[in-house]
C-alpha positions in Angstrom: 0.0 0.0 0.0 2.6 2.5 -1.3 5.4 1.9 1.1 8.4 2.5 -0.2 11.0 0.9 2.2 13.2 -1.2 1.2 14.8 -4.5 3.5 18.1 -3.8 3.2 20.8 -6.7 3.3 24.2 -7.0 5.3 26.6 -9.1 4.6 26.8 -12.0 6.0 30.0 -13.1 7.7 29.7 -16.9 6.7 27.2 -18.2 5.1 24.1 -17.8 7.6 23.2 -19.8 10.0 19.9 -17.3 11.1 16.9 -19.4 11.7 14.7 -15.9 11.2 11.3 -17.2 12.3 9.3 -14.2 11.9 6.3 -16.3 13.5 3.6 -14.1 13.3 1.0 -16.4 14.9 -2.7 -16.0 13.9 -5.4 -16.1 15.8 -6.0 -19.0 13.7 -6.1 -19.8 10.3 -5.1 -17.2 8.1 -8.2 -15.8 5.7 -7.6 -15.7 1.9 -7.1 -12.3 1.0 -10.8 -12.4 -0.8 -12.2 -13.1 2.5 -10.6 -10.7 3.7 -11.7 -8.2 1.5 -15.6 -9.4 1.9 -15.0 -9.0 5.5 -14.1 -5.4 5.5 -16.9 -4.5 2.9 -19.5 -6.5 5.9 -17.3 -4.8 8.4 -18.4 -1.3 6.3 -21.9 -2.6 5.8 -22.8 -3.2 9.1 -25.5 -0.6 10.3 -23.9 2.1 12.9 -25.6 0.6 15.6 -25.0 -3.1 14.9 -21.6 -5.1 15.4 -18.3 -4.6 13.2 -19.5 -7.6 11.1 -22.0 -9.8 11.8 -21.5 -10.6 15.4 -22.2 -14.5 16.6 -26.1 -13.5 18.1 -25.1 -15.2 21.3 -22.4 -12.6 22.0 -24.3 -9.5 23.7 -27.2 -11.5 25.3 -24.6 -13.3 26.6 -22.0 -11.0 28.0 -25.7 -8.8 29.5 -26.8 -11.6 31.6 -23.3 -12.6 33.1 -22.9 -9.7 35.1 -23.7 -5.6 34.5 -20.2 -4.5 33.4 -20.3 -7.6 30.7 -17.7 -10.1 32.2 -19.0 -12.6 30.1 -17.1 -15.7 28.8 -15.2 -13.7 26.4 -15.0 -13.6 22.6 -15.8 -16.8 21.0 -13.0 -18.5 18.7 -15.4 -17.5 15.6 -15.3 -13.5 16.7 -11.8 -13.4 17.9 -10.6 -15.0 14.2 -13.3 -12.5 12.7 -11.6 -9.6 14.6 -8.0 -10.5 14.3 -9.0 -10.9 10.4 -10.1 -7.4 10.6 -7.3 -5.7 12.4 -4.8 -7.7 9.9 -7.0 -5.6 7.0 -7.8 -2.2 8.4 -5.1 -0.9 10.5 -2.6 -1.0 7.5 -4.7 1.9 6.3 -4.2 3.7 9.4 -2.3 6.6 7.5 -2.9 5.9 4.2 -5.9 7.2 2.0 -8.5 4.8 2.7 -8.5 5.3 6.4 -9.3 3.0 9.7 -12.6 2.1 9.9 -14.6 3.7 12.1 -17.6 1.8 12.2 -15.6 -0.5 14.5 -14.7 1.4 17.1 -17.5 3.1 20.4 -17.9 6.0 20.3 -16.1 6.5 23.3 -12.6 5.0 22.7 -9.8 5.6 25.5 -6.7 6.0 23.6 -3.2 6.7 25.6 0.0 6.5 24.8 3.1 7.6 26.6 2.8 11.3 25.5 -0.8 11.5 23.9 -4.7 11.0 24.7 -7.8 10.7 23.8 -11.6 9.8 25.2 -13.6 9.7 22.1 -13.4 8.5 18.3 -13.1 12.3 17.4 -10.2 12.5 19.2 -8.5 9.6 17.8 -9.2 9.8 14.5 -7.9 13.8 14.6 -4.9 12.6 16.4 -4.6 10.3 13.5 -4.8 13.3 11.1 -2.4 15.1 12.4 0.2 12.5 12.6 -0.3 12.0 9.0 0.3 15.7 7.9 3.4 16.2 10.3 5.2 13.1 10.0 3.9 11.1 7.0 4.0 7.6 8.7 4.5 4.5 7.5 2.8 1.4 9.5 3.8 -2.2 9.2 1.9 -4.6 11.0 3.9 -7.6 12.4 1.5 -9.9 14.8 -2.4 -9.9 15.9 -3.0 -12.1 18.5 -5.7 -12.6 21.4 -4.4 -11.6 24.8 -7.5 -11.6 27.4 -11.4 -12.2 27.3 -12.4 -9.5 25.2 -9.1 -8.0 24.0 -6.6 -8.3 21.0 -3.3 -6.9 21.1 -1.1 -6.2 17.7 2.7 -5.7 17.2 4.2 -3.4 15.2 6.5 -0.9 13.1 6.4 3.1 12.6 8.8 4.7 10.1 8.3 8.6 10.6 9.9 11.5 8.9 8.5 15.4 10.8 8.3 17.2 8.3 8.3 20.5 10.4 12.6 20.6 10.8 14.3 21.2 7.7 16.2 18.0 8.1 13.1 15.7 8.3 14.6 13.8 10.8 12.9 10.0 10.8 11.5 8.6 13.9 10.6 5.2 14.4 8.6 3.8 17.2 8.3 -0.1 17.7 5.6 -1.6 20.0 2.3 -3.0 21.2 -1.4 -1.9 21.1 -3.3 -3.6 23.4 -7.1 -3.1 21.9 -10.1 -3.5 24.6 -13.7 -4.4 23.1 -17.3 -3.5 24.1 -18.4 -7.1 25.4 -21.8 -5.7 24.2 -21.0 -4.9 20.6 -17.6 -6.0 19.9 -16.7 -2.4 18.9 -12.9 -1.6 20.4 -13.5 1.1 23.2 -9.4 0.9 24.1 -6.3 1.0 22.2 -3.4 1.5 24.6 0.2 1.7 23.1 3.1 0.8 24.7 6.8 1.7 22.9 9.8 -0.9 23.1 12.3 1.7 23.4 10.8 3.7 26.7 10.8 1.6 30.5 7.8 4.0 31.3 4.7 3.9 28.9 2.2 5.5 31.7 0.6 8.7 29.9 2.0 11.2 30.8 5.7 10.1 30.1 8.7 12.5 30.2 10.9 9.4 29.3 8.0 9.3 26.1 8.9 12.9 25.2 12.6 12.4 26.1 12.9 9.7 23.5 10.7 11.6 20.7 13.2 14.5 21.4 15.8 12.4 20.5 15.2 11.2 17.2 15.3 14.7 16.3 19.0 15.0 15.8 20.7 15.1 12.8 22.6 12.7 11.1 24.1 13.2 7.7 22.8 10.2 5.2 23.9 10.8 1.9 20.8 10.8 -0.4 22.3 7.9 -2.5 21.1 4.2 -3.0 21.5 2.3 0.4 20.6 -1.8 1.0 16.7 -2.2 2.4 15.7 -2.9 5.8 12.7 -2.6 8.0 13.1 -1.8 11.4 11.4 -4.9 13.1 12.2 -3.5 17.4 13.6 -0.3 18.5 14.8 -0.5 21.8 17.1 2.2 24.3 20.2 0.7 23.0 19.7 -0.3 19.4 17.2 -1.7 16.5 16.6 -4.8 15.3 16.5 -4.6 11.6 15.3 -7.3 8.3 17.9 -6.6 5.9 16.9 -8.0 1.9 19.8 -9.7 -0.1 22.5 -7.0 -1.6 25.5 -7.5 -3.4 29.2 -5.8 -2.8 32.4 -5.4 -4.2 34.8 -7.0 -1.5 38.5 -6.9 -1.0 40.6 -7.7 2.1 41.2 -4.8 4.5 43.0 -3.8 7.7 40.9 -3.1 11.0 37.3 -2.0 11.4 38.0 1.4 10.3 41.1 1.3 8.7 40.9 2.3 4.7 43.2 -0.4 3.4 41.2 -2.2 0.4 39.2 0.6 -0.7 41.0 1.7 -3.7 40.3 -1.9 -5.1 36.7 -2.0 -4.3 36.3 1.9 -5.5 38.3 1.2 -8.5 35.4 -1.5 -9.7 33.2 1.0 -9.1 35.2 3.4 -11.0 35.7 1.5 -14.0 38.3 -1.0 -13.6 36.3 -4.1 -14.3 36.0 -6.1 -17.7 34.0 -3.6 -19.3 35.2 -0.3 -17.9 31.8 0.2 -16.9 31.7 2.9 -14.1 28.8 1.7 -11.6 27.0 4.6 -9.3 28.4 5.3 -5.7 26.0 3.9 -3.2 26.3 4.1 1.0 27.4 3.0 3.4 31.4 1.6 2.9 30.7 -1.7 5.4 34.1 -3.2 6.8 33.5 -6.9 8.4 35.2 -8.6 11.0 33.9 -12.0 10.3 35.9 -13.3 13.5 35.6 -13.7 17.2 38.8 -11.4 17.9 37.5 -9.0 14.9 41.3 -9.3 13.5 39.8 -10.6 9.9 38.7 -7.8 8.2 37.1 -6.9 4.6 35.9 -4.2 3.1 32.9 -3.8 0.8 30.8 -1.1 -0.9 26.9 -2.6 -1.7 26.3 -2.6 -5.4 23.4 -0.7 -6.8 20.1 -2.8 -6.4 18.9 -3.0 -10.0 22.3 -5.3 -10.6 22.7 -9.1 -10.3 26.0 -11.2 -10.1 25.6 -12.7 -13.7 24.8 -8.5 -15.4 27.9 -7.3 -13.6 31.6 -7.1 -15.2 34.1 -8.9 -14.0 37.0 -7.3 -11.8 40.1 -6.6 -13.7 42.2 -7.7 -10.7 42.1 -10.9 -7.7 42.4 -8.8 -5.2 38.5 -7.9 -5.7 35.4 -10.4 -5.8 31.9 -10.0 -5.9 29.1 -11.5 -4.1 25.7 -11.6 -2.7 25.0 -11.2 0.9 21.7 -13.0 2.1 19.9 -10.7 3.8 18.5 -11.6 7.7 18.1 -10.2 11.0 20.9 -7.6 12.7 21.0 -5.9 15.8 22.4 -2.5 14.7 23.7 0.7 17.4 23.9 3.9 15.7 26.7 6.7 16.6 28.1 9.8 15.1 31.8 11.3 15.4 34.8 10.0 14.2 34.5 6.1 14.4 37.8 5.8 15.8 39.0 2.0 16.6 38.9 1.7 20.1 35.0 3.5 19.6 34.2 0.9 17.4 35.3 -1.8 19.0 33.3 -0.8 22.8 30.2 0.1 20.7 30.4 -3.9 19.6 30.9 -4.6 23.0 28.3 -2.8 24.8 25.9 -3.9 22.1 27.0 -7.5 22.2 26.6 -7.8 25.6 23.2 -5.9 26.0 22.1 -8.1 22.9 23.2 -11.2 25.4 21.3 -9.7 28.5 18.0 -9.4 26.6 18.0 -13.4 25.7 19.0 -12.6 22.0 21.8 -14.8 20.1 24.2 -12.4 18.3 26.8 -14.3 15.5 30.2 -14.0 16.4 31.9 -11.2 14.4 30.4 -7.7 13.3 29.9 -4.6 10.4 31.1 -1.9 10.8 29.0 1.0 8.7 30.7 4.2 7.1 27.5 6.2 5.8 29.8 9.7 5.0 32.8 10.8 3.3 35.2 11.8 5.4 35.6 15.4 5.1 32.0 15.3 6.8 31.5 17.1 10.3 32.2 14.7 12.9 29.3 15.5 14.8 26.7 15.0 11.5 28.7 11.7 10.7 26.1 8.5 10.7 27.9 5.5 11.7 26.7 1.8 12.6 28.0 -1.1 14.2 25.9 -4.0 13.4 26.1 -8.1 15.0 23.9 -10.9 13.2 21.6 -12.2 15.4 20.1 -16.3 15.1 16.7 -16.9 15.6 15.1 -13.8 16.5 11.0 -14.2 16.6 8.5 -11.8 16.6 5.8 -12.9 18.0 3.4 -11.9 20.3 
């Protein structure tokens, strides 16, 4: 639905071992997409006052006699598929030109999160509005899932750029809603968020605004072709990203940030290859340390995406080779300044080791990512280190 963002790849150190299960259970069997479709248009039929889509007739009798404030059994397996199915449809249209459905929601829907709120539909849908005109998100939906009686809670990505600061900085938020229903109409009449990347999600959160705050800062990314990745988890220390497949010009190089290797690798670029074809510049310069002690090091600059390994000419010289990197799951920290050595290497370690105290399983080895040309204020300059992880899930 018109989002542009591309999974880019990293090189993998070996060939990889990364069991990604991105195992985003269903409620239950997944719906053909034409169901799908037929279940928003009853979702949009159904009159104001009735259910989202036709409700199981036992439902609201049901949840009235139980007690007064509807305690009832909880949804039944047929409306919690029926509403997962729906939430997997309509909230990928959150910001887009089609719109949320609002014939879903009470009229009175308690909204919060850590630095907004809301009491009514009105309100939510403006807040909505005004998200979309000052930040132009992008929302990727990763898991539905039934979490309580009469609630559903979904996981998922937002890519933001505000469009207010010259820079259009890009903020991304990863989390959970947690979605309460109307146990007498199955309407949702709560949608709570809470962020990954904040320890306090209570409204009102001055951590919330701390962290909004600072994803305003600017760093310098050259506007050229880079590999594709989604953000899958943002967190205080780093992001979890899905990187596509890329390819790269490699040669052998010194250290992590050392230069030695690039004039091979820039010299394919620049025309020394079979057909002194000159292939466009793209970001960032990755150096590898595919190694425990991070003493074997190579250096590679990603290939333009529109390329493949049998279209590309060969390198005049052995010192250079070409190759695809399988794209997967990376933990990545981001930093600016100089990325001097001893930086580097106690950015890998404080990420490896916070990657180990969260229960993840980072590869040995890492990236190192150059995104500037050196002549670039230090301050401005984006740099990365990023460590494969095995098996990360997302599920809920």
């Amino acid at each position: 639905n018109g989002h542009h963002h591309h999974i880019p790849p990293l090189p993998p150190p070996h060939p990889p071992t990364t069991a990604v299960s991105l195992r985003f259970r269903p409620c239950a069997s997944v719906l053909p997409s034409s169901s799908r479709r037929n279940l928003r248009l009853a979702a949009r039929a159904a009159p104001p006052g009735g259910a989202v889509a036709p409700a199981s007739s036992s439902a609201a009798p049901a949840a009235e006699e139980k007690d007064g404030n509807g305690g009832g059994e909880g949804l039944s397996a047929a409306d919690a598929e029926r509403l997962c199915e729906f939430l997997r449809a309509d909230l990928p249209h959150l910001f887009d030109d089609v719109g949320i459905d609002r014939s879903a929601y009470d009229d009175r829907v308690r909204f919060r999160d850590p630095i907004t709120r809301h009491d009514t539909i009105d309100g939510y849908l403006l807040n909505i509005r005004l998200l979309k005109l000052l930040f132009r998100p992008d929302f990727y939906l990763h898991a539905v899932k039934q979490t309580g009686p009469y609630e559903l809670t979904t996981k998922w990505t937002m890519v933001m750029k505000f469009m207010l600061l010259p820079w259009k900085p890009e903020l991304v938020f990863t989390g959970l809603s947690i979605m309460g229903l109307n146990p007498q109409n199955l309407k949702f009449n709560s949608h709570v968020d809470l962020w990954d990347s904040i320890e306090n999600n209570e409204y009102f959160s001055f951590e919330g605004l701390w962290d909004v705050f600072k994803q305003l800062r600017f760093y310098k990314t050259p506007d050229i072709e880079t590999p594709n990745y989604l953000i899958l988890k943002r967190t205080t220390h780093y992001e979890v990203r899905s990187y596509s497949p890329f390819l790269i010009v490699e040669a052998k190089g010194d250290k992590l940030t050392g230069s030695s290797g690039f004039n091979n690798v820039t010299g394919y670029i620049f025309g020394k290859n079979a057909s002194s074809e000159k292939i466009p510049m793209t970001t960032p310069v990755f150096t590898q340390a595919s190694d425990g002690t991070l003493s074997d090091v190579s250096i590679q600059i990603v290939l333009p995406m529109n390329k493949d390994l049998n279209s590309l000419p060969a390198p005049n010289t052995e010192a250079v080779t070409l190759r695809k990197v399988e794209g997967g799951i990376v933990a990545v920290k981001k930093f600016s300044g100089r990325p001097k050595e001893e930086i580097v290497l106690q950015k890998e370690k404080d990420l490896r080791s916070q990657l180990l105290k969260d229960g993840l399983k980072p590869q040995q080895g890492c990236l190192l990512a150059r995104y500037n040309d050196p002549r670039t204020k230090s301050f401005l300059m984006r740099n990365e280190v990023l460590i494969r992880l095995n098996e990360f899930t997302l599920e809920l």
